[in-house]
N, C-alpha and C positions, 0 to 999 in steps of 0.2 A: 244771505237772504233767507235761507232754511232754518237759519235760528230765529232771527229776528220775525218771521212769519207765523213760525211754533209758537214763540212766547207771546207775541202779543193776540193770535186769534185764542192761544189758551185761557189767556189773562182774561179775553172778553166772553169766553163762555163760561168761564167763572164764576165773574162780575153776576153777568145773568143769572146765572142760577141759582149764585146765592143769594142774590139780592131778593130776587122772585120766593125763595123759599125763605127769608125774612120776613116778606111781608104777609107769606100765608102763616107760617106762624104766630103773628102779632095777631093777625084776625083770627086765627083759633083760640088763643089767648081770652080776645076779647070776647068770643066769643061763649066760652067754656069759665069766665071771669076769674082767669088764671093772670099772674103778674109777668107782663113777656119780659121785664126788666131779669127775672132770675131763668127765664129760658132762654132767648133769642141771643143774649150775647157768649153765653159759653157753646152753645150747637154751631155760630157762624166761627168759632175760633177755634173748634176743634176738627170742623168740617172744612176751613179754609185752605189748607194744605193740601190735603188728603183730596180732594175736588180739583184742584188747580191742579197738583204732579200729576192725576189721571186723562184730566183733558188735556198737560203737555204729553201725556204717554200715546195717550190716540190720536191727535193733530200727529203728531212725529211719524207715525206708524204709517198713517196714511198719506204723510210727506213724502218720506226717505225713498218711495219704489221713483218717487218724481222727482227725484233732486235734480237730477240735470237738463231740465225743461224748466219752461218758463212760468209752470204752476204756482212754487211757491212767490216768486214776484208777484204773481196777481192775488194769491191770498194775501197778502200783505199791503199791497195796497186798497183793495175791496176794504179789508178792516178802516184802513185808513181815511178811506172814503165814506165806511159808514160813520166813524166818529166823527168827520165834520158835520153827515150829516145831521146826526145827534145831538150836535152842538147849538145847533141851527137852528133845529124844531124846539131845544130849550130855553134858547135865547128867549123866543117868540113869546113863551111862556112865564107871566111875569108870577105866576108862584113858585115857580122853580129857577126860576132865572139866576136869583143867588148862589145858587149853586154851584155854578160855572167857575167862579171865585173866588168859592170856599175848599179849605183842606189839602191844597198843593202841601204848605209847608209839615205838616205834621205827616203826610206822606215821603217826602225827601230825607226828612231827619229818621223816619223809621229804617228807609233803604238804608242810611247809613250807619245805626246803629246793628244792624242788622248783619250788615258786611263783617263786622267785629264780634259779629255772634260767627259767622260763619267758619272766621279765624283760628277761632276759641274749638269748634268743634270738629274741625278738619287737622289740628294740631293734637288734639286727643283722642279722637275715634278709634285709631288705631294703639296707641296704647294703652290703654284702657279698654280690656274685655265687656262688653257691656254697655260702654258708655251709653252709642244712641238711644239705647230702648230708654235706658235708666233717665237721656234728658228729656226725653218724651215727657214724663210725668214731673220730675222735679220743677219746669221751668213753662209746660205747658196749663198746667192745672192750677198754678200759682195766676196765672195769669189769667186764667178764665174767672176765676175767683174778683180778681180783680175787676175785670172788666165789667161783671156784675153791682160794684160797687159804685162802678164809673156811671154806670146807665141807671143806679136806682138814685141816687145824689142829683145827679143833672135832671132827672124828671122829676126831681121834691124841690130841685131850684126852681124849674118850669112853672110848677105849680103854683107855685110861691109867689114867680113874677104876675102869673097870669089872676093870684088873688079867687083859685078855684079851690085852695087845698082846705078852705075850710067846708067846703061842701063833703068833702070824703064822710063815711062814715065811722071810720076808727081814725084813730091819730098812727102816723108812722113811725116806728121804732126807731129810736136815737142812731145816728151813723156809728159811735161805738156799739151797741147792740149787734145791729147787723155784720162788722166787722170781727167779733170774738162767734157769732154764730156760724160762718162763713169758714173762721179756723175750725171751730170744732168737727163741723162735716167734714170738710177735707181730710182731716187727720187720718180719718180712719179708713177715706180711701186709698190714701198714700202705703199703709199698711195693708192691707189688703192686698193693690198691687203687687209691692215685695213680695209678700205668700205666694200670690199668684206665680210669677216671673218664676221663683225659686221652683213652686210644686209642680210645674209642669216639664220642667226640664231647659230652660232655658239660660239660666246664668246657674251659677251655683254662688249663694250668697252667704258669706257669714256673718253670724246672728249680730257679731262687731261691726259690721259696716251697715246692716239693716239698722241699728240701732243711732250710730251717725246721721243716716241718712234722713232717717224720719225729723232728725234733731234739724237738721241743716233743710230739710221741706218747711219745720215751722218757721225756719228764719225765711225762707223766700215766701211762703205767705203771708208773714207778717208783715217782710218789705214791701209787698206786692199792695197789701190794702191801706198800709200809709202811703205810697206814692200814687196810690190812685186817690184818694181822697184827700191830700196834696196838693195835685195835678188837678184833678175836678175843683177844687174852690179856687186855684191861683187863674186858672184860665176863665173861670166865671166872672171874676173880678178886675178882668179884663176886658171882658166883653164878648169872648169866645165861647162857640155853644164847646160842650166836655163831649158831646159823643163825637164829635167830628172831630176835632183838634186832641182831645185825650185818649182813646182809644188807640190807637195805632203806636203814638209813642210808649204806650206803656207796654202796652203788647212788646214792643222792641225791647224794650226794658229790663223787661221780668225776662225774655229770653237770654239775652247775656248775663245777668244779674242770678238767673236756675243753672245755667250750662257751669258759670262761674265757682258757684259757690257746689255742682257735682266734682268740678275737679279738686278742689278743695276738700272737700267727705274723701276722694281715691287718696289723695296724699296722705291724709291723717292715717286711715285707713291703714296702707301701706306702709307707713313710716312703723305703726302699731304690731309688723306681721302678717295683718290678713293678707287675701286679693281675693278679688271678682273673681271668676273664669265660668269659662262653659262648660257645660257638663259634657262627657262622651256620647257623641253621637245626638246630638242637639246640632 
């Protein structure tokens, strides 16, 4: 009961918060007539973790003196009970009503690709100096990239259906455009990083594996914006909206598919002579 209490009031302060900081984004966006298509989906996917392990770390904190009382039972059901009532008041609500509906499955399939990320990362963490910091960027930036791709496509589908896009004022740049633009920025934060990681003292990197590695980031970007624009037309041509149903799977995606292709850079790497390690006293 004191996990099951932790994870799911964390899950829901989460939900809240991020969702709530989504939507004040979009209207600063609109407001400031910035494109929230290239903000809101890499801040909700870099901040998504990092927000969640926090409010599992304070939920637990403020659990664990009460574990053996019958506190966490009523956190968990209180949750429990505000999701139905949640459920309830959206039923009632026939603009959101479809919601109720929507996006189970593309949430299930990500738990379980995800569980294969977990595999992947818990099998080499420890042999591999480095590894976690290193899948941070290899596997999480590919994916934000992407996910950018997902929400600019699915809103020029929107537009499209809605028969609004000729009202714009400019015409919008080809999806390959946007996709070799999206590499080329990335590149050089992925670089950078490296620098970064190596100058301050925390991995010691050789210039051989920096070099792999950047090589093996363009392939997971690359994967990253063919499987999202992929995944955005095939589910459109289904009849599925792409931020609801593509985002979450791709996200799973590029995470096994970055964590994948890091173990793959250690091997060549390694096979080559070099290794990662730490520096002294880091």
């Amino acid at each position: 009961m004191m996990v099951a209490s932790t994870s799911m009031t964390a899950a829901c302060l989460s939900s809240l918060f991020l969702g709530s900081l989504m939507c004040l984004i979009v209207l600063i966006c609109r407001r400031y007539g910035r494109d929230p298509d290239n903000i809101a989906p890499p801040i909700a996917s870099c901040l998504g973790d990092l927000i969640t392990l926090s409010f599992i770390g304070l939920v637990s904190t403020l659990l664990i003196p009460m574990i053996n009382t019958p506190i966490p039972s009523v956190v968990g059901l209180v949750v429990i009970l505000s999701a139905i009532t949640c459920a309830t008041f959206t039923r009632r609500n026939p603009l959101v009503r479809h919601l109720l509906l929507e996006g189970w499955s593309p949430l299930f399939g990500a738990m379980v690709i995800e569980v294969a990320t977990g595999i992947v990362l818990d099998l080499f963490v420890h042999k591999y100096e480095g590894f976690a910091i290193l899948a941070v960027a290899i596997s999480s930036l590919p994916g934000n990239v992407g996910s950018i791709l997902v929400s600019r496509l699915s809103t020029a589908l929107h537009a499209a259906a809605l028969s609004i896009s000729q009202s714009r004022n400019s015409r919008q740049p080809s999806p390959k455009l946007v996709m070799i633009t999206l590499l080329l920025v990335t590149l050089p934060v992925e670089i950078i990083f490296l620098v970064v990681v190596h100058a301050v003292g925390w991995l010691n990197l050789p210039f051989l594996f920096m070099a792999w590695a950047t090589l093996f980031f363009c392939c997971t970007v690359g994967s990253s914006l063919l499987i999202a624009r992929a995944l955005t037309n095939f589910l459109w041509s289904k009849g599925f909206d792409p931020d609801i149903y593509a985002l979450p799977v791709h996200s799973a995606v590029m995470d096994l598919i970055g964590q994948s292709l890091l173990v793959l850079c250690f091997e060549i790497v390694a096979a080559l002579g070099a290794h990662v390690r730490s520096k002294p006293g880091s």
